[in-house]
PDB file as gemmi writes it, atoms N, CA and C in Angstrom:
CRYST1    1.000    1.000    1.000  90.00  90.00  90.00 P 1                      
ATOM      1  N   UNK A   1       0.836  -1.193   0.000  1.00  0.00           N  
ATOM      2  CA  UNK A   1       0.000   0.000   0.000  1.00  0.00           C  
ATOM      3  C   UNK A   1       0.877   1.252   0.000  1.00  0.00           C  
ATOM      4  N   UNK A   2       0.691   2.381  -1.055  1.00  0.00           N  
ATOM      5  CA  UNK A   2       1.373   3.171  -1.235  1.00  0.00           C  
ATOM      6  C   UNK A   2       0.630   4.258   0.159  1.00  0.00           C  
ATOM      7  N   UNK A   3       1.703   5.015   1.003  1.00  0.00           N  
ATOM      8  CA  UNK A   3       1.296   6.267   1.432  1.00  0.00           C  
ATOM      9  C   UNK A   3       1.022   7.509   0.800  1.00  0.00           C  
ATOM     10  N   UNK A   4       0.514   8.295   1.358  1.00  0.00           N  
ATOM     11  CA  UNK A   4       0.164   9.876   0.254  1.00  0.00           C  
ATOM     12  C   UNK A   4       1.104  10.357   0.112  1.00  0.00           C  
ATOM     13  N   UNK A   5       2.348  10.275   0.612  1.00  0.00           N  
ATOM     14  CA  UNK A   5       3.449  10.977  -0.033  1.00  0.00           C  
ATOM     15  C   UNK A   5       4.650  10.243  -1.057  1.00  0.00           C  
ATOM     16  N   UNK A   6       4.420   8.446  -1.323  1.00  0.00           N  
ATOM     17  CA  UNK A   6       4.898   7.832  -1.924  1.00  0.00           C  
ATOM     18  C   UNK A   6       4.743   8.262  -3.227  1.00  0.00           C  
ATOM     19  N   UNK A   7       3.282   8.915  -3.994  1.00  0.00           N  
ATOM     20  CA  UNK A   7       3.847   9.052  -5.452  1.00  0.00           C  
ATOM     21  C   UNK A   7       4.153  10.454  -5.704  1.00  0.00           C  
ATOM     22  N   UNK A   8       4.405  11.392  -4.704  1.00  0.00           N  
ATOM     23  CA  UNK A   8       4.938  12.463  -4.525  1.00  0.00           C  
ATOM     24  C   UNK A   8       6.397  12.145  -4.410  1.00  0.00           C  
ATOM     25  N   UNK A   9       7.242  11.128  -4.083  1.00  0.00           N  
ATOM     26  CA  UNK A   9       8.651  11.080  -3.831  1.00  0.00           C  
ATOM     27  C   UNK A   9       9.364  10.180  -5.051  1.00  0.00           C  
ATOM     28  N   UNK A  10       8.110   9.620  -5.614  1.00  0.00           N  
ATOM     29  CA  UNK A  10       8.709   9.021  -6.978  1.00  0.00           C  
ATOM     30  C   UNK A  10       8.814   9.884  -7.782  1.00  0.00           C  
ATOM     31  N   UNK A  11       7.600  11.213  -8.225  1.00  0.00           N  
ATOM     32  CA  UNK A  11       7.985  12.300  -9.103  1.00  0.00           C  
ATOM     33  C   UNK A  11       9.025  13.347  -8.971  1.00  0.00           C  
ATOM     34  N   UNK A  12       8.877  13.100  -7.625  1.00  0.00           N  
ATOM     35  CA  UNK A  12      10.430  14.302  -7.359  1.00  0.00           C  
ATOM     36  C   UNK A  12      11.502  13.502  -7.791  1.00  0.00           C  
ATOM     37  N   UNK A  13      12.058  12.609  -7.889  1.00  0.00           N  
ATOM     38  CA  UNK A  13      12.967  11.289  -8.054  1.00  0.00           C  
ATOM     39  C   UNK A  13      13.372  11.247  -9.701  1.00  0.00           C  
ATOM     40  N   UNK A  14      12.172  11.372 -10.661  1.00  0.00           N  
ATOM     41  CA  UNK A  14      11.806  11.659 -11.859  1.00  0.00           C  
ATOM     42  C   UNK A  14      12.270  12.592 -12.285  1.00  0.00           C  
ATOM     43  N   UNK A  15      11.828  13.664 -11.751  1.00  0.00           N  
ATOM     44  CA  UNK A  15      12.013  15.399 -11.874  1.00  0.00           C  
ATOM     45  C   UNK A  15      13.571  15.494 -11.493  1.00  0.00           C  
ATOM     46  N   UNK A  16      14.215  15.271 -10.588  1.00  0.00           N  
ATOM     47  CA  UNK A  16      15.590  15.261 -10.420  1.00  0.00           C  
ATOM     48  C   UNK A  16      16.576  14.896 -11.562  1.00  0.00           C  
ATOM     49  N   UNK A  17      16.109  13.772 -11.633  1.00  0.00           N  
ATOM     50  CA  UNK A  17      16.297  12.863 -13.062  1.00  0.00           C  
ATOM     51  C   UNK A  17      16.526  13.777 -14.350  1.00  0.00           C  
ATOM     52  N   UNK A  18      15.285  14.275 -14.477  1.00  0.00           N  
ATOM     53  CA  UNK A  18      14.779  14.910 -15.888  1.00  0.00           C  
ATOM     54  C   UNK A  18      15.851  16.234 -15.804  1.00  0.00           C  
ATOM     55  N   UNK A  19      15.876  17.240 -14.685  1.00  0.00           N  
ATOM     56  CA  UNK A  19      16.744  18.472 -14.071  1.00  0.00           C  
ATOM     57  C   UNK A  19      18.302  18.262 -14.700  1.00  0.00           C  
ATOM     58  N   UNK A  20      18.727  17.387 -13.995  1.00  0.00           N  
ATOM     59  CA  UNK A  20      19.824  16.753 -14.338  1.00  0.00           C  
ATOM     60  C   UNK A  20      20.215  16.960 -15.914  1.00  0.00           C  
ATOM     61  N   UNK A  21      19.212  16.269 -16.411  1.00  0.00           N  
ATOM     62  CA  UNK A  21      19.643  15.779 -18.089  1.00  0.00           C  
ATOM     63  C   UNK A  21      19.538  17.468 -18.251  1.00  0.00           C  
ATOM     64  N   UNK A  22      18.930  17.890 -18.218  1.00  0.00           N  
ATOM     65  CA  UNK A  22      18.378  19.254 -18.980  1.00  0.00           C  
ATOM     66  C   UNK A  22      19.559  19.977 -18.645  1.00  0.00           C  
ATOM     67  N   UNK A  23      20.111  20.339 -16.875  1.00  0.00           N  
ATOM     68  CA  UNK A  23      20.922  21.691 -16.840  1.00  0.00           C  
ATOM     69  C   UNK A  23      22.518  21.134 -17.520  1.00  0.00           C  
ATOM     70  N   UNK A  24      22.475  19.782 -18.134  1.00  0.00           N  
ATOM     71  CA  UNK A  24      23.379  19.491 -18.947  1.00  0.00           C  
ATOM     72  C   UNK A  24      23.591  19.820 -20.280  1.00  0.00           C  
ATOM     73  N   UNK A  25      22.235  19.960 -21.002  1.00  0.00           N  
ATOM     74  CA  UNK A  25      22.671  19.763 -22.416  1.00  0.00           C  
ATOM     75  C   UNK A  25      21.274  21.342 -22.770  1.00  0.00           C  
ATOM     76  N   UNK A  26      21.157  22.112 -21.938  1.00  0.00           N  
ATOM     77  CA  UNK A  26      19.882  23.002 -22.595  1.00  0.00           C  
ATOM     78  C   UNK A  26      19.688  24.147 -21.495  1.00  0.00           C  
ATOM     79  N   UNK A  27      18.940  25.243 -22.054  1.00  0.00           N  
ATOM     80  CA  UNK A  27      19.336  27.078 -21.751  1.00  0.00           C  
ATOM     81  C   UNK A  27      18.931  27.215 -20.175  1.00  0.00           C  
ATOM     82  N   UNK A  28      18.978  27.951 -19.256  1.00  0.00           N  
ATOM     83  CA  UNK A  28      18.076  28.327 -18.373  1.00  0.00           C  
ATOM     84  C   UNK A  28      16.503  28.168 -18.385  1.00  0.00           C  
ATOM     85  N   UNK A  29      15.958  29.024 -19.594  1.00  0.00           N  
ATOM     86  CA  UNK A  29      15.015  29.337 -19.547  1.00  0.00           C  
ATOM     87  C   UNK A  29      14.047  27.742 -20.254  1.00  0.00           C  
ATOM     88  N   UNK A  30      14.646  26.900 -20.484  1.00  0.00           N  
ATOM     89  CA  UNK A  30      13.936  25.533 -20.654  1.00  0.00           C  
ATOM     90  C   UNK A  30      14.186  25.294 -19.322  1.00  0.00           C  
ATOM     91  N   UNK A  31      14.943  24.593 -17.990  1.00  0.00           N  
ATOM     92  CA  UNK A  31      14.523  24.556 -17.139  1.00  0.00           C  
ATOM     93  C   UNK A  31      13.715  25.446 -16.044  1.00  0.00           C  
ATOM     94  N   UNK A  32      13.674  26.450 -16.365  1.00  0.00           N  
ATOM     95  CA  UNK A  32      12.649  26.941 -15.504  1.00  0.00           C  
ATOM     96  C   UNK A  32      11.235  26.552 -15.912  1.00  0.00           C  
ATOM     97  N   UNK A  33      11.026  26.196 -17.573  1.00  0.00           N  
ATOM     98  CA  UNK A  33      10.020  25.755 -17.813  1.00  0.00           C  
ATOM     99  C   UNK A  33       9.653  24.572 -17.117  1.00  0.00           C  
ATOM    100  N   UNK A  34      10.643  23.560 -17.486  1.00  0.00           N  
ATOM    101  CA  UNK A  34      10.553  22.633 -16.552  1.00  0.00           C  
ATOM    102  C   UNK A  34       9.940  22.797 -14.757  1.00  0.00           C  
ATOM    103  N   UNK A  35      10.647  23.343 -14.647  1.00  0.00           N  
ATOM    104  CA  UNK A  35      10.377  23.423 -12.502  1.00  0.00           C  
ATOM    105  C   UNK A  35       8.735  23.710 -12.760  1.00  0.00           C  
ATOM    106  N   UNK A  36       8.542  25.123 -13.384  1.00  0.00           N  
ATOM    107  CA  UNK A  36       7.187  25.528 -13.563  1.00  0.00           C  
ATOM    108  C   UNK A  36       6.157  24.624 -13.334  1.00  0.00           C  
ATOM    109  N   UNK A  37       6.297  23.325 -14.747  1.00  0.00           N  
ATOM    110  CA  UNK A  37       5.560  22.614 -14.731  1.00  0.00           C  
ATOM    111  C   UNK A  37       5.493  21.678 -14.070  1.00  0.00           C  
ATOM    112  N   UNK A  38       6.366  21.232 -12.851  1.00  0.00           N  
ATOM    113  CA  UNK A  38       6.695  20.349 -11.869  1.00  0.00           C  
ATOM    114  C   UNK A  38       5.716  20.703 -10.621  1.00  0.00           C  
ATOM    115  N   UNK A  39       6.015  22.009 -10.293  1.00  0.00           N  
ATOM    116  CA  UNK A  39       5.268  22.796  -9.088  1.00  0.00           C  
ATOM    117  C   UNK A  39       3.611  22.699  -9.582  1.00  0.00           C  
ATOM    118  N   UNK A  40       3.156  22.924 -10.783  1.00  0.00           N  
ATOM    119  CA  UNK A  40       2.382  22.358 -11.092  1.00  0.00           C  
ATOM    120  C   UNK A  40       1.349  20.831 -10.965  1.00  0.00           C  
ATOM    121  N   UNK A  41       2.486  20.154 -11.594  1.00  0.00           N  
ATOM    122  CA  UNK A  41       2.058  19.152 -10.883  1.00  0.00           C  
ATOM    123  C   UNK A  41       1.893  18.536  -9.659  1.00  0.00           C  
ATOM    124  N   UNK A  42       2.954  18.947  -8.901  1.00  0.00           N  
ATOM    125  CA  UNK A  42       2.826  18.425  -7.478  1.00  0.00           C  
ATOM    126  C   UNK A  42       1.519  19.354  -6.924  1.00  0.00           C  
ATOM    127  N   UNK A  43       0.694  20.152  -7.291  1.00  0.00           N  
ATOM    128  CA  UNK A  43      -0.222  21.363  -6.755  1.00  0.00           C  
ATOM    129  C   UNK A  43      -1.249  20.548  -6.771  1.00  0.00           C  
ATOM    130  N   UNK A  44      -1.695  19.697  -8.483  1.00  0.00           N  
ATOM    131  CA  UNK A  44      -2.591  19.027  -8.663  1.00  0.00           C  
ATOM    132  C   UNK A  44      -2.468  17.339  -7.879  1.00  0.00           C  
ATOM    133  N   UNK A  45      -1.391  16.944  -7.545  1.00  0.00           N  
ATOM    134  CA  UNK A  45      -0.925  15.971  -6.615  1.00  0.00           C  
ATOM    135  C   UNK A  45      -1.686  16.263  -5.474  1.00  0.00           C  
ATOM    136  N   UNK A  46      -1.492  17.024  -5.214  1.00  0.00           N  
ATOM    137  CA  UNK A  46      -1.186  16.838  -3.890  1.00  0.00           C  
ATOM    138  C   UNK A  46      -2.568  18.281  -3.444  1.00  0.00           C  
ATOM    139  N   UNK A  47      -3.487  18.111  -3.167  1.00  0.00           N  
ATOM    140  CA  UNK A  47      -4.702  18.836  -3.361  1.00  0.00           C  
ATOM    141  C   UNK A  47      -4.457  20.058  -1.749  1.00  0.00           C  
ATOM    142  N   UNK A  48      -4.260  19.093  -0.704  1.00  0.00           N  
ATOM    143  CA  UNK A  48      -4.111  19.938   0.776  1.00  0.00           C  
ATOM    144  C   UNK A  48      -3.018  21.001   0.563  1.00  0.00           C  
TER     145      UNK A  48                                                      
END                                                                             
């Protein structure tokens, strides 16, 4: 049984992941897009 913060710690895990590749090979302003849409998601995640 997953807890409420288990698929919250797999997307951050993901997102780290994804961060990584990006502040390697691409501008600032694509990762901020990125984060943007991260904070995003965790908003709709995570409703409280």
């Amino acid at each position: 049984m997953l807890t409420h913060s288990a698929p919250c710690r797999v997307f951050i895990f993901i997102l780290v992941t994804i961060c990584r590749f990006y502040t390697a090979s691409e501008t600032y302003a694509r990762i901020k897009i990125v984060k943007t849409l991260a904070i995003n998601l965790l908003t709709s995640i995570d409703p409280f």
